[in-house]
C-alpha positions as CSV (number, residue, x, y, z in Angstrom):
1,X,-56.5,-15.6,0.1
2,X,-56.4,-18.5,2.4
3,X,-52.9,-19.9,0.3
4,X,-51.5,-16.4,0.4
5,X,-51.7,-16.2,4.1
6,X,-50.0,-19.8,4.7
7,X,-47.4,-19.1,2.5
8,X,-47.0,-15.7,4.8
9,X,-47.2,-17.5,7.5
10,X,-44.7,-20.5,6.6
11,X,-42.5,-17.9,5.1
12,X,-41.9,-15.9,8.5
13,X,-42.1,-18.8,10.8
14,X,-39.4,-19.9,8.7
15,X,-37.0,-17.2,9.0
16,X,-37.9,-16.7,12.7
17,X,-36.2,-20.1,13.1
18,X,-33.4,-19.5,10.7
19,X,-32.6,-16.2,12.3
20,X,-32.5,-17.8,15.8
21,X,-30.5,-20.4,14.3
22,X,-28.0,-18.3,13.2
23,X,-27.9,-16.4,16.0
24,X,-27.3,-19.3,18.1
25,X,-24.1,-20.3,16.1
26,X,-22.6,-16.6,16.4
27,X,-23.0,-16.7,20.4
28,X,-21.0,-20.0,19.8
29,X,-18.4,-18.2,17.6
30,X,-18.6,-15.3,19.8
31,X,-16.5,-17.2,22.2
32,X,-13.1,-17.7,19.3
33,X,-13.2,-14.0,18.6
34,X,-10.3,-12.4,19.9
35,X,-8.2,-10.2,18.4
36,X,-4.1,-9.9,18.1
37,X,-2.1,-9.6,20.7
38,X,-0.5,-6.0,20.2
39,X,-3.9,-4.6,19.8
40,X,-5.5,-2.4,22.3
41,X,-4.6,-0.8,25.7
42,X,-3.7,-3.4,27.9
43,X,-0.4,-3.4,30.2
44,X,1.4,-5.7,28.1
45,X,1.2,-3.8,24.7
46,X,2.1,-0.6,26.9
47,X,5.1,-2.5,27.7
48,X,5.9,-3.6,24.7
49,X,5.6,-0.2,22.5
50,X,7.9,1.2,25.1
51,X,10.1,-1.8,24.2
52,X,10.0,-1.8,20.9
53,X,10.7,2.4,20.7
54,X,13.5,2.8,22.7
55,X,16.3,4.9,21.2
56,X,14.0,5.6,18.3
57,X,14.7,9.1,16.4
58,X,12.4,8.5,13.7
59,X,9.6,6.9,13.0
60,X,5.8,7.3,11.7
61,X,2.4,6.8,13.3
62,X,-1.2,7.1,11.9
63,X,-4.7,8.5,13.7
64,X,-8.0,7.7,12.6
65,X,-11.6,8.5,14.0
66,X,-15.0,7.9,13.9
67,X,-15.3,4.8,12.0
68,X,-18.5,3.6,13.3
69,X,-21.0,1.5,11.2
70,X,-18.6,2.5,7.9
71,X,-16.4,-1.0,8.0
72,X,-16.1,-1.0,4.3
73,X,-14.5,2.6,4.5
74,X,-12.3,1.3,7.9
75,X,-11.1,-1.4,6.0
76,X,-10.2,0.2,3.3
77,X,-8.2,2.3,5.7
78,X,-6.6,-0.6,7.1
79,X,-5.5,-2.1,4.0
80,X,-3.6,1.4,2.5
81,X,-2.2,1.3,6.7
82,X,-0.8,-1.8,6.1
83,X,1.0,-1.1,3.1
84,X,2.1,2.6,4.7
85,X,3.2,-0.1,8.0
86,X,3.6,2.7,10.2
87,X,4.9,2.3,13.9
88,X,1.5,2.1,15.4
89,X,-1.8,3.2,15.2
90,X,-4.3,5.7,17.4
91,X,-8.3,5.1,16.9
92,X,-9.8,8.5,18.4
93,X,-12.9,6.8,19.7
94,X,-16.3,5.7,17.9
95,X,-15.7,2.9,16.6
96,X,-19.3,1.3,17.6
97,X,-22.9,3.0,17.2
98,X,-23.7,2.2,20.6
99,X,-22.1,0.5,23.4
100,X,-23.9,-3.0,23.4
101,X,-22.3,-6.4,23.5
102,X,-23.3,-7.3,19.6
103,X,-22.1,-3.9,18.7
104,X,-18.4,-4.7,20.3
105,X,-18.2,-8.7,19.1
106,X,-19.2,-7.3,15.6
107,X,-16.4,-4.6,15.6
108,X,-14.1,-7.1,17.0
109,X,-14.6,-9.7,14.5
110,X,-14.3,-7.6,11.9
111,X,-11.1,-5.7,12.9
112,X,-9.9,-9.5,13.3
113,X,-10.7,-10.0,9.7
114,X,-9.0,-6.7,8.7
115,X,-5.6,-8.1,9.8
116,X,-4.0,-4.9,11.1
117,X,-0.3,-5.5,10.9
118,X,0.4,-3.1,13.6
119,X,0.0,-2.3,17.2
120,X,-3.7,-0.2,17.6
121,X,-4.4,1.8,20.6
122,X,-7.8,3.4,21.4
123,X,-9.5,6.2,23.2
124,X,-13.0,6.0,24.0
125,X,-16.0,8.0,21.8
126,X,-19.7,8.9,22.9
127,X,-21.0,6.0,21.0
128,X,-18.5,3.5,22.7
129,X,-19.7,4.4,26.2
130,X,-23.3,5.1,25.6
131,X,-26.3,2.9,24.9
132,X,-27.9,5.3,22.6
133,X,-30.8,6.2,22.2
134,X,-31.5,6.6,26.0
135,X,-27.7,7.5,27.1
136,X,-27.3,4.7,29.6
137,X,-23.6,4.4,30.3
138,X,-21.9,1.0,29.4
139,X,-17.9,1.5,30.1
140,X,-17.7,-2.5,30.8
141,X,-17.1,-3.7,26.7
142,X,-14.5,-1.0,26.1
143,X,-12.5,-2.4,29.2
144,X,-13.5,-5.9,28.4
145,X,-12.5,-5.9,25.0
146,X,-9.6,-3.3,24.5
147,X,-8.3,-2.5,28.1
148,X,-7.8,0.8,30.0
149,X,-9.5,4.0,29.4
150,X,-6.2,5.9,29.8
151,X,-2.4,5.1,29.0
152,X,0.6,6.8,28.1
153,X,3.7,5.6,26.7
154,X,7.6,7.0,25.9
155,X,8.3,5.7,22.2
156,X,12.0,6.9,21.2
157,X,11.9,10.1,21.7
158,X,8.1,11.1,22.3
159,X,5.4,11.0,24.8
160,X,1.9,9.5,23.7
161,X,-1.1,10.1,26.3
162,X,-4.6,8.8,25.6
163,X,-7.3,11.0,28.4
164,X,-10.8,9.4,28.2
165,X,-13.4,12.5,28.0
166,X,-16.2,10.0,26.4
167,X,-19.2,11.2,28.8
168,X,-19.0,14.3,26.9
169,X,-17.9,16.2,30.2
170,X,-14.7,17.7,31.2
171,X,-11.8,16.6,32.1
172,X,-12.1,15.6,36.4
173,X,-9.4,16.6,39.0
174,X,-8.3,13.1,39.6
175,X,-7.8,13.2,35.6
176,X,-6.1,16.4,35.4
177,X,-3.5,15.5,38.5
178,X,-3.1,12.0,36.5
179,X,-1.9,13.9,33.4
180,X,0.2,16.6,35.1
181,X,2.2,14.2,36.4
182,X,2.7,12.4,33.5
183,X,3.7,15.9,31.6
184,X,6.1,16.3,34.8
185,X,7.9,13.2,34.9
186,X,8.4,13.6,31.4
187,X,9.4,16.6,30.8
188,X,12.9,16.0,29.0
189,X,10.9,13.8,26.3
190,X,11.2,15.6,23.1
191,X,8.0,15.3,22.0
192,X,4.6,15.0,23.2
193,X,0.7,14.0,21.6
194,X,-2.6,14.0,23.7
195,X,-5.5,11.8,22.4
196,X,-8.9,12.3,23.1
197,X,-12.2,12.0,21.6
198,X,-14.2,15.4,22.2
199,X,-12.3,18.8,21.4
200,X,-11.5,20.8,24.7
201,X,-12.1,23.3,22.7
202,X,-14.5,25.6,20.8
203,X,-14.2,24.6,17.5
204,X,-16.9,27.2,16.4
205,X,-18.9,25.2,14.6
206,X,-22.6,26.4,13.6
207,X,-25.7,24.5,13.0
208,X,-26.9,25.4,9.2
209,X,-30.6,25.7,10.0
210,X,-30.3,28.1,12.8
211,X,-26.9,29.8,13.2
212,X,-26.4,28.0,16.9
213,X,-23.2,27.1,17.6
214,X,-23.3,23.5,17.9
215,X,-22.8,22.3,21.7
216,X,-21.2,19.2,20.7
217,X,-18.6,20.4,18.6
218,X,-17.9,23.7,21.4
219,X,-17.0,22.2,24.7
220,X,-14.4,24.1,26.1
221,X,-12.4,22.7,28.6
222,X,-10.1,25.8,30.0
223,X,-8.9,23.2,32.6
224,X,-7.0,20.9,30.7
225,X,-5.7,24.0,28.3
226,X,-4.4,25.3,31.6
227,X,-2.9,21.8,32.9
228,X,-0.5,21.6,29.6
229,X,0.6,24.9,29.8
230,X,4.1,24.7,29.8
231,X,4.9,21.2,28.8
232,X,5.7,22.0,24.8
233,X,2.8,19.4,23.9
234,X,3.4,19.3,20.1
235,X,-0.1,18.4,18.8
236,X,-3.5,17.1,20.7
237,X,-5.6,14.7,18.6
238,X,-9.2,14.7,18.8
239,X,-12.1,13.4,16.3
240,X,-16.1,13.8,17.5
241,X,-16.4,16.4,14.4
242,X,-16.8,14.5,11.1
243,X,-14.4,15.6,9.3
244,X,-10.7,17.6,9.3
245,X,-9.6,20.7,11.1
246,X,-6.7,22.3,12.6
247,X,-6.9,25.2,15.2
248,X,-4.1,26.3,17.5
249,X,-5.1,27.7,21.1
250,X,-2.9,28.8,23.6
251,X,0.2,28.0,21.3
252,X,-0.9,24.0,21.3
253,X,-1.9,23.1,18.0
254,X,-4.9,20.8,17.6
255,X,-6.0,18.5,14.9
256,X,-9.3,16.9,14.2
257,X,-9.2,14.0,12.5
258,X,-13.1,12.3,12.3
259,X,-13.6,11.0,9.1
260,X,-12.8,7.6,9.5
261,X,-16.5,6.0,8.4
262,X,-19.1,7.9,10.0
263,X,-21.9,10.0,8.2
264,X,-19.0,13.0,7.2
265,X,-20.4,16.6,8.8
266,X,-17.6,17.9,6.3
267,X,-14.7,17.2,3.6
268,X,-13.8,13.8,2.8
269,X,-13.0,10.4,4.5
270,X,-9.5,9.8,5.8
271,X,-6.9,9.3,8.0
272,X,-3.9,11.2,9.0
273,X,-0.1,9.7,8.9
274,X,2.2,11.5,11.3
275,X,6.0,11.1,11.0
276,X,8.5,12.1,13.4
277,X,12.3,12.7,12.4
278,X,14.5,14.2,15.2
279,X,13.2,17.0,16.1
280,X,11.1,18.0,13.1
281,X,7.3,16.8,13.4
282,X,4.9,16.7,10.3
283,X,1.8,14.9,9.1
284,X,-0.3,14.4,6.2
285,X,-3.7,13.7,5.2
286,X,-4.2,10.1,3.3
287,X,-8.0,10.2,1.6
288,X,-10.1,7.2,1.6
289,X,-12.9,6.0,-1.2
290,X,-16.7,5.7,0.3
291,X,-17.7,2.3,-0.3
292,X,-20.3,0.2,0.4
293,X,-20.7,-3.7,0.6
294,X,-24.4,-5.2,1.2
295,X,-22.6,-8.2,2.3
296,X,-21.5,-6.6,5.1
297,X,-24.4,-4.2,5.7
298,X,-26.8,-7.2,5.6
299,X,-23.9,-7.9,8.5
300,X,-23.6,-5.7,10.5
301,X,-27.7,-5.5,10.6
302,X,-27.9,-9.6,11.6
303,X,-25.7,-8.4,14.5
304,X,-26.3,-5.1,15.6
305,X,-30.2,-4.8,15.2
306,X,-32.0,-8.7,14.8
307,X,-29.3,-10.3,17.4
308,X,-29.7,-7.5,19.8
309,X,-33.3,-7.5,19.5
310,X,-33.3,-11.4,20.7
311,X,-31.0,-10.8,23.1
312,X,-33.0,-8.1,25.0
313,X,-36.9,-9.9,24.3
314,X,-35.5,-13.6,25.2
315,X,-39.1,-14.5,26.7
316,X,-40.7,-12.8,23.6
317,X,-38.5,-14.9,21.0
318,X,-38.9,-18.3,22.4
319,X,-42.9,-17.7,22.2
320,X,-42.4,-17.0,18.6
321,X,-40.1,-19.8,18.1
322,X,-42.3,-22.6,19.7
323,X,-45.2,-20.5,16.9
324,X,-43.2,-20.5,13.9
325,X,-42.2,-24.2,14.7
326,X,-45.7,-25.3,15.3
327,X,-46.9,-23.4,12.2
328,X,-44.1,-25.4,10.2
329,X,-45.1,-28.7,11.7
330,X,-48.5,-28.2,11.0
331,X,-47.7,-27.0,6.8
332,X,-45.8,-30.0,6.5
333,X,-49.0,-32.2,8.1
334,X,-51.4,-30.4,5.9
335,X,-49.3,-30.8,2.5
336,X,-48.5,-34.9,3.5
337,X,-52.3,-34.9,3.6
338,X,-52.8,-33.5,0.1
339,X,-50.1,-35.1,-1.5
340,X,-51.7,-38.4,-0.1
């Protein structure tokens, strides 16, 4: 009994200090881990879309959502993007399962890895604002690591908008005066596309085991409905729902697009591929295989559970360190005394 429990012991002591080994040498890493340069929402790669677009008639884009912890499914996605090599890409928010540091340098190192060949944007999800389970707010990765909140941009001959509505609330005044006058100073644009992350609409969706409606997936927002009126917005984009839905309210068409990765609530993974040819606008769904890779879960678990646990019990870790490293220094005495 007495072996069994050294071996126990030796065997956890040993992988205490392996784990805070490797966890040292990622914070290192941490520091090389940025991503390309026409990825995200920062001025410049406004500017340079808007560039790159002007006096365009046709041309193709893709939305995706709600990738969370599914990276094998995202990548996937990325590699049959790559090949499609659209314009640019919109992520509809949720890319993280909860907005912590880890969460963010894991997602950014592996959307690194991905190699997307084209410009990303992003709007902001639940899970990329809040530090679930308690629902603290954490906005300061997202802006770190990807840039603003909201953008627009005029590519050939459309408008792109990307509203942040992450909190789960609706859309603010101040948001609602920032998007009219968008929609106003460009009205003459052909086309127009609103991103977001929740619906701003009842999407009718019941819970099985009671016959609710579900309050996440029926949020109406008559505000912003109103606030578009008028403009000819071709299509707003949203995710939050796992899984694919159109609905038109108010004579604006909306498409749901949230099966990017995360657990599906319906239908099949996927992304959507829109294309835009003068004045004719279409899309179509592009299905993606479930997959899973215990390389990367065993991963995404180093960082997004052991790393964050060090990170928020520093004082707690170091005791079990100096521990594990005395109970290792003492096996090796013990078994130089036997061998002798």
């Amino acid at each position: 009994m007495k072996k069994v429990l050294w071996f126990l012991s030796l065997g956890i002591s040993c992988v205490c200090v392996i784990l805070f080994s490797a966890y040292s040498g990622m914070r290192i890493c941490e520091t090389h881990t940025a991503l390309a340069d026409y990825v995200g929402n920062f001025s410049g790669n406004i500017d340079n879309i808007q560039k790159k677009g002007a006096g365009k008639q046709s041309f193709s884009f893709v939305v995706i959502g709600d990738t969370r912890k599914g990276y094998e499914i995202f990548e996937h996605g990325i590699r049959r993007i790559n090949k499609i090599n659209p314009d640019f890409v919109m992520h509809l928010g949720d890319f993280v399962e909860k907005a912590k540091k880890h969460h963010y340098d894991f997602f950014i190192g592996e959307l690194k890895e991905m190699m997307i060949k084209v410009p990303m944007f992003f709007v902001a999800g639940n899970h990329d604002v809040f530090v679930y389970p308690r629902h603290d707010v954490n906005r300061k990765y997202f802006k770190r690591k990807l840039g603003n909140f909201q953008f627009h941009f005029v590519y050939g001959n459309s408008l792109f908008i990307g509203m942040d509505n992450s909190e789960l609330n609706p859309f603010n005044e101040e948001q609602l005066v920032w998007l009219k006058d968008i929609l106003e100073k460009n009205r003459t644009v052909e086309h127009k596309f609103i991103f977001m992350h929740t619906p701003p609409i009842n999407l009718n969706i019941k819970k099985k085991s009671s016959g609710e409606y579900k309050k996440d997936f029926n949020r109406d927002d008559p505000a912003f409905r109103n606030t578009i009126k008028g403009y000819g917005i071709d299509c707003v984009f949203v995710s939050h729902f796992h899984g694919y839905m159109e609905k038109k309210v108010d004579g604006v068409n909306y498409l749901v697009t949230g099966g990017g990765g995360a657990p599906l609530d319906a239908g099949g993974y996927h992304f959507v591929i829109v294309n835009v040819d003068g004045q004719k606008v279409d899309h179509k769904v592009v299905n993606m295989r479930k997959i899973w890779v215990f390389e990367d879960r065993f991963e995404l678990m180093m960082h997004t559970t052991v790393y964050d646990f060090i990170d928020e019990n520093k004082i707690l870790t170091v005791i079990l360190l100096i521990f594990s490293s005395l109970i290792i220094i003492k096996s090796v005495r013990d078994y130089i005394k036997r061998a002798r």
